[in-house]
C-alpha positions, -999 to 999 in steps of 0.1 A, spaced: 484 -832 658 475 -798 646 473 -792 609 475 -754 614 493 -728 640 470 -703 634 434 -697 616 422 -666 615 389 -649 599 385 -612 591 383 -588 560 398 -596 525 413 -557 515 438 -545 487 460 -516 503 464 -490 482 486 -464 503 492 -430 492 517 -406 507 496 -372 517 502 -340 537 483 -337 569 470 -303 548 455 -327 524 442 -353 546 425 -323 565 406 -315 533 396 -345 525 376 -346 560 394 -381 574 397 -392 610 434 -392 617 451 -423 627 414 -445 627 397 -467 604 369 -452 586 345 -474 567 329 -457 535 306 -460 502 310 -460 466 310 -421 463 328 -416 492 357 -437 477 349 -418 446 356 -386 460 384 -394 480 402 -405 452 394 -378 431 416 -354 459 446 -378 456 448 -389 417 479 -371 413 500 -396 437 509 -427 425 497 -455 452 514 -486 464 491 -517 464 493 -545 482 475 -573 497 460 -563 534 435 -566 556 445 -568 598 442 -604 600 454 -613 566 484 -593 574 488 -615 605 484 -651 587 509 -637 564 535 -627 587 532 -660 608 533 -681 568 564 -658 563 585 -669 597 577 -704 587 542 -713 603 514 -725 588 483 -702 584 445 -703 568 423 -677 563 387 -673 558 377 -642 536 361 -633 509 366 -618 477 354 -615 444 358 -622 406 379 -592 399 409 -578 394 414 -574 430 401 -602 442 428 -623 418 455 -602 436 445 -611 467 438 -646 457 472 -649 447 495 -628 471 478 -650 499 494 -685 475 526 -669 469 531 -658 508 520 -694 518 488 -691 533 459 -717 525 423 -704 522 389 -708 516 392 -688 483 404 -718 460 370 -731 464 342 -700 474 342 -660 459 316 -638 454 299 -641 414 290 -605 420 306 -571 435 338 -552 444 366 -570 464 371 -548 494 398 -520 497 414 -498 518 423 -468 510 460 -456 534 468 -425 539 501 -417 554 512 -383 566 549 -371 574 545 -383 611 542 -419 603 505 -423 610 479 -437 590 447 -430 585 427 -456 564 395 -452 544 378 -489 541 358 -501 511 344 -536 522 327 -548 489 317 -579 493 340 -585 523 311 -571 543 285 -605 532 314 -623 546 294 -654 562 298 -688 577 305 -702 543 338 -691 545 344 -717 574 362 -747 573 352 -763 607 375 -791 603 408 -767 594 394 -749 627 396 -780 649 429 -788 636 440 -756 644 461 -742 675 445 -711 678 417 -695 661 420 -654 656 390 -632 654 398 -596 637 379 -568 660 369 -550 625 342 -580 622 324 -564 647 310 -541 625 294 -568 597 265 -587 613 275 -617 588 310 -616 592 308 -613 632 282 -643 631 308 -663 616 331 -654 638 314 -664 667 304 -701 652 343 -706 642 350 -695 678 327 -721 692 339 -745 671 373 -735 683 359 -736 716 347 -774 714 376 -786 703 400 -769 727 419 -745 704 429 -713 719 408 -680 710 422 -651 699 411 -617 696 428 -584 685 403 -549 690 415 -533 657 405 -499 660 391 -472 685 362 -469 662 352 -502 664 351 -502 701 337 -470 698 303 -480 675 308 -516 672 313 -526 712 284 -551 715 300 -572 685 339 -568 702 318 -579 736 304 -610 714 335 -619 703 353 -617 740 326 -639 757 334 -656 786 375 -648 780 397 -656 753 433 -667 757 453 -641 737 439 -603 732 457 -577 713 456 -543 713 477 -506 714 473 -487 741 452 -458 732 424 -487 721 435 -503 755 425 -469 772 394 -464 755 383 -495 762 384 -492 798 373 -458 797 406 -442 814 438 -432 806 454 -446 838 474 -476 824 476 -497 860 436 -491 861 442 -507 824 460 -533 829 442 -545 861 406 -544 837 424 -565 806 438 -587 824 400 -601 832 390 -600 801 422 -626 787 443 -651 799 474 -636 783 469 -598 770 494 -580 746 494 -542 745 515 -526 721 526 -487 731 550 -475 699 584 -466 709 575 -476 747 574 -514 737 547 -540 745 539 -552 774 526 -591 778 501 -596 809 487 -624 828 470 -625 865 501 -637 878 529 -617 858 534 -586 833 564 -585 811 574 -549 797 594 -556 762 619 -527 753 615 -512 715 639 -512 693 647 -477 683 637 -462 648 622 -439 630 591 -446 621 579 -441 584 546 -458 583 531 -474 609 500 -493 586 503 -531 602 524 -529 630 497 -539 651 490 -569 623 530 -579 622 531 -581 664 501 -603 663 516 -627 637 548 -623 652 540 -631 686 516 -659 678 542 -679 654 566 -678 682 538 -688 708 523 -719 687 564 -730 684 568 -734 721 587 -701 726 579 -678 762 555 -646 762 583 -628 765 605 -642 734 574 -639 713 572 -600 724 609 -596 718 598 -611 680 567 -591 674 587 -558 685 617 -562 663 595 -573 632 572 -543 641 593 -520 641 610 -531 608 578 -529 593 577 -494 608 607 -481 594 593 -487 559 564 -478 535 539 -508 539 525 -533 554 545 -561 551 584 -578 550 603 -600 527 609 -633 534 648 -618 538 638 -595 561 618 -620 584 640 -648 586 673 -620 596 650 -607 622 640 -646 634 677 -655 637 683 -626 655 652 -621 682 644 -659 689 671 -685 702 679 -713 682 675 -744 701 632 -748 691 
């Protein structure tokens, strides 16, 4: 009997996200639409261009958005992290309690350090570019694993943005083999053209010899198989995953396997901030997988709660908001 639907590792962040023209974010010198990691006087000095907007916080990180959404439908989520004793790191501590998610926090945080942050920065198209402060999120290491949680998991998700933390994609790859050993499904989402970009070998690590779900967007879809011809793309994800989840914006999702591809409509709307829609699919999708539902119900879920999270500032959805869009996208009888 599993314990957990999902268990998932990755970086412990605070969002702070700041509304900003693209005029600004052009002088500020950030990579639209990517992650960027930076320093401490890199944060310093992008700060010190936006002090005059007020910033909404929140907890985030790609895979903690994920647990959370799954916790929030009504599955049951842990996630290893880490944080530290600060300000921050109580937030965190306690929007992961409050949203239902159990973690190795109660028990391990870092005595010294900053608990990682992530600067958003969304311009009036909807896109966002974010600036990442790990703190002590990047000594993330196999202490935060439970190996036991893991085996008592249905699947175990690995966040692509590990890749670029030796520690942090080491534990990775020893909860994945413990996963591995004790037949939970592996999960993987790529996270971000930079990481595939610099951090490829670590991605390839975390891949291995196939995982069963991988999730990406199309453009990191495309730039991972070095083309922009999406039946060239498909045909090269579809080896690298038995079931592989692209998201392409208002075009949908599409849901592959060797033997069929489902293409999921979007629901139309316009799109205010698009920080953790990516992160809301994933959760989305995985809840409704781990509760018996089809690939294609669990797409119809991920691109409804997606697009509500979309059609908003931030990266996550009430309760409310979650269990109106449940009712509505997945049929009753499971």
């Amino acid at each position: 009997m599993s314990h957990y639907d999902l268990y998932a590792i990755g970086n412990a962040l605070v969002d702070s996200e700041f509304e900003v023209s693209d005029a600004l974010l052009q002088s500020m010198g950030v990579d639209k639409r990517h992650m960027t990691l930076i320093d401490t006087p890199r944060r310093a000095e992008l700060l010190s261009h936006v002090k005059a907007i007020t910033p909404r916080q929140t907890g985030g990180g790609s895979a903690g958005n994920t647990v959370v959404a799954l916790a929030q439908l009504g599955g049951k989520a842990f996630y290893s992290c880490k944080v530290a004793h600060d300000d921050l790191g109580d937030f965190y501590v306690k929007d992961l309690q409050a949203r239902g998610v159990d973690t190795n926090l109660t028990h391990t945080r870092a005595s010294n350090g900053q608990t990682g942050s992530c600067m958003v920065l969304v311009t009036p198209d909807a896109e966002r570019s974010m600036c990442t402060f790990l703190g002590v999120s990047a000594e993330l290491d196999d202490a935060a694993l439970h190996p036991h949680d893991i085996a008592k998991s249905k699947i175990y998700y690995m966040e692509g943005y590990l890749a670029a933390s030796p520690t942090g994609l080491n534990a990775a790859l020893k909860g994945r083999q413990i996963a591995k050993d004790a037949n939970v499904a592996l999960a993987l989402t790529l996270s971000d053209v930079s990481m595939i970009q610099f951090c490829k070998a670590g991605l390839d690590a975390m891949l291995g010899d196939g995982v069963d779900y991988l999730f990406c967007n199309q453009e990191e879809a495309q730039v991972w198989c070095g083309t922009q011809d999406l039946e060239e793309v498909r045909s090269q994800l579809k080896k690298l995953a038995k079931m592989v989840c692209m998201t392409r914006g208002p075009e949908g999702s599409e849901v592959m396997t060797a033997e069929q591809t489902w293409h999921v409509p979007a629901e139309k709307v316009k799109a205010i901030d698009t920080n953790g829609a990516g992160d809301m699919f994933a959760g989305s999708f995985l809840y409704a997988i781990a509760r018996g539902y089809s690939p294609e119900q669990a797409a119809k879920l991920g691109n409804h709660t997606a697009a509500a999270v979309v059609s908003q500032h931030g990266n996550r959805l009430t309760l409310g908001q979650l269990s109106a869009i449940k009712a509505y996208a997945l049929p009753a009888h499971q």
